[in-house]
C-alpha positions as a printed Julia matrix, in Angstrom:
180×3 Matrix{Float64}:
 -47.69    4.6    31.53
 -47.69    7.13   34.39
 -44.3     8.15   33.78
 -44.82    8.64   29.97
 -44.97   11.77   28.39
 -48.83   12.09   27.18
 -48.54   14.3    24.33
 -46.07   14.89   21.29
 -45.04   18.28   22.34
 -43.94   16.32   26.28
 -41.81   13.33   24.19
 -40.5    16.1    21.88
 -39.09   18.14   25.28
 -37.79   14.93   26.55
 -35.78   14.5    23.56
 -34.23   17.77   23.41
 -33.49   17.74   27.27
 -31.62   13.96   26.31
 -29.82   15.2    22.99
 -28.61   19.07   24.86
 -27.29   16.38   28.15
 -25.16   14.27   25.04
 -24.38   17.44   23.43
 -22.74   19.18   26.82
 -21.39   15.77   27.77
 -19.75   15.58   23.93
 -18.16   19.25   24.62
 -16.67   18.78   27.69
 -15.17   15.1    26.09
 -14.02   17.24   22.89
 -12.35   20.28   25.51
 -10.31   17.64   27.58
  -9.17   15.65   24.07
  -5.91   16.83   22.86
  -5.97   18.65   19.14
  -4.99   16.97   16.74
  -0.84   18.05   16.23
  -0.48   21.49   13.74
   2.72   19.43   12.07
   3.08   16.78    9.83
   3.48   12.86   10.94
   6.04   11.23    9.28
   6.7     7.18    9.19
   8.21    4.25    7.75
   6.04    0.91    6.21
   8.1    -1.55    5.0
   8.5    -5.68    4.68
  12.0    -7.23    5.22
  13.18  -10.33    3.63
  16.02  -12.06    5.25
  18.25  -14.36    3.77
  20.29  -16.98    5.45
  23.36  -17.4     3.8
  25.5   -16.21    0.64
  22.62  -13.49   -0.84
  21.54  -10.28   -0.15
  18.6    -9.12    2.38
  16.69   -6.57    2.12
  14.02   -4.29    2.71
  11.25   -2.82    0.31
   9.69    0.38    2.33
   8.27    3.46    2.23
   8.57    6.8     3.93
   5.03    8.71    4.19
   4.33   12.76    5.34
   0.59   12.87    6.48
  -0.05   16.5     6.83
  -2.55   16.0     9.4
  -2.47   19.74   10.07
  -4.71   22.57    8.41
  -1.98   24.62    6.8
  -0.39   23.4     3.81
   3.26   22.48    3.38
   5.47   23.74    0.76
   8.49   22.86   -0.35
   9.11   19.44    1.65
  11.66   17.43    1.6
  13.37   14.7     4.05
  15.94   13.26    5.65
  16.91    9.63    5.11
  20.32    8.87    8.01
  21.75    6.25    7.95
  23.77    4.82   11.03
  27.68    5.05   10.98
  29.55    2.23    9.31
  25.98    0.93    7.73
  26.37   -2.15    5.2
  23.38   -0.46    3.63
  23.1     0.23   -0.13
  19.68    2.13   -0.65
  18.25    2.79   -3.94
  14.86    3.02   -5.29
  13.35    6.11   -6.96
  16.01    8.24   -6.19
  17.59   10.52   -8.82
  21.3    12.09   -8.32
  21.7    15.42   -8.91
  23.65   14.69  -12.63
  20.38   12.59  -13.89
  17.92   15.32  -13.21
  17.35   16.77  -16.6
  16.78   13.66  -18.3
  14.66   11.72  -15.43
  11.06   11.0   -16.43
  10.61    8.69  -13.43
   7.22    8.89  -12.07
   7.4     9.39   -8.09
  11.03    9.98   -8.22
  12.41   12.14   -5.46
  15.98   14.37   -6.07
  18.77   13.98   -4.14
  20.01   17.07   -2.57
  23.02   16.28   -1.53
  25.97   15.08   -2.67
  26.31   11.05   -3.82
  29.66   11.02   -1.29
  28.17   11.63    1.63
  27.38    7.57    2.74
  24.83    8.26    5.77
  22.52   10.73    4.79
  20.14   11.05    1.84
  18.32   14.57    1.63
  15.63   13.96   -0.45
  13.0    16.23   -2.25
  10.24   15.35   -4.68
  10.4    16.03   -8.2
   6.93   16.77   -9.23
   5.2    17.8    -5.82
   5.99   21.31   -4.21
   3.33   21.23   -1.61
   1.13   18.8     0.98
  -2.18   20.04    0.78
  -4.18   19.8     4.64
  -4.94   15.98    5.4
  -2.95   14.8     2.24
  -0.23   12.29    2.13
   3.44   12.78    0.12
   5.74    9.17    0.06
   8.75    7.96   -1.03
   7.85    4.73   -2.29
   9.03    1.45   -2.78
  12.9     2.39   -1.54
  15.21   -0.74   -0.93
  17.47   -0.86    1.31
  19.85   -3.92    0.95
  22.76   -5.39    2.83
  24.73   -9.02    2.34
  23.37  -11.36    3.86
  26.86  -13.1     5.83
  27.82   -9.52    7.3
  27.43   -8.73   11.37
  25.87   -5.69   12.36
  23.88   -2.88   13.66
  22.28   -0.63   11.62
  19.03    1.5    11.73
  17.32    4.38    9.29
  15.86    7.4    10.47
  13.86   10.18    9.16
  13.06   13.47    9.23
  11.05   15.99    7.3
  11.47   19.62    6.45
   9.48   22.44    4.5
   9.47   25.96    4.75
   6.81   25.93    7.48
   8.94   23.62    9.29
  12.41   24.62    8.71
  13.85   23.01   12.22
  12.31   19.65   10.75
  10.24   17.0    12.55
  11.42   13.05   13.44
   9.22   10.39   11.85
   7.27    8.24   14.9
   9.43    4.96   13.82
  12.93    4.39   12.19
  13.95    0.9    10.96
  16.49   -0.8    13.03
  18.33   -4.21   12.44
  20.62   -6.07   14.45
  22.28   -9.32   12.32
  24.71  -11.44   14.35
């Protein structure tokens, strides 16, 4: 018991040397972690089903904007590129520019562009003109198909746009097949 504090006020100085110790020791760990990034993160989920022979695979998926930053993002919209000479057909809750007016579609996202341009879908949401701070925006439940007998290589990337990031930013993954 020698080296025990005696009285409350002595354990109560111990404890606040021990927590001010943790609390510089937590600083300096906080000071050499890197900040968390001041742009969105942008990614694909999705499940593939593969078929064998004589039917179509495909893939369902999503495309998700976490606005891990503290300023919010308005007006976003993405890029969905395709690779040259894809078998791809993607669909999902996508609206082309002629079926606007009349689309009730809950989640749907507008295509920008035009319907004849094969490899690249620009994409904006219909009901959602900003990403608040530490809020997620998705595409969801897009299919992307392909018949199942044909040889290729093919991969999906995307990107993401708003007016705070008008260069746009890759997503961290793309979707890539091979079939042979």
């Amino acid at each position: 018991m020698d080296n025990q504090p005696q009285s409350l006020s002595e354990q109560l100085g111990v404890w606040r040397e021990k927590k001010n110790a943790l609390h510089e020791k937590l600083k300096s760990t906080l000071q050499n972690y890197s900040h968390p990034p001041d742009q969105p993160t942008s990614y694909f989920s999705y499940s593939m089903q593969l078929t064998i022979e004589g039917d179509e695979s495909f893939i369902i998926g999503n495309y998700t904007i976490y606005n891990n930053s503290p300023v919010t993002l308005n007006d976003p919209y993405i890029c969905l590129k395709l690779s040259d000479d894809h078998p791809f057909y993607l669909s999902g809750k996508i609206i082309p520019k002629d079926q606007r007016k009349n689309s009730q579609i809950t989640g749907g996202w507008k295509r920008m562009n035009e319907d004849d341009h094969p490899t690249e879908y620009w994409l904006s949401p219909m009901n959602t003109a900003k990403i608040e701070p530490f809020q997620r925006l998705s595409l969801q439940h897009f299919q992307l198909k392909w018949d199942s007998d044909t040889r290729f290589r093919g991969s999906m990337t995307g990107y993401t746009y708003s007016k705070e990031i008008p260069d746009g930013k890759l997503a961290i993954n793309q979707i890539a097949i091979q079939c042979q």
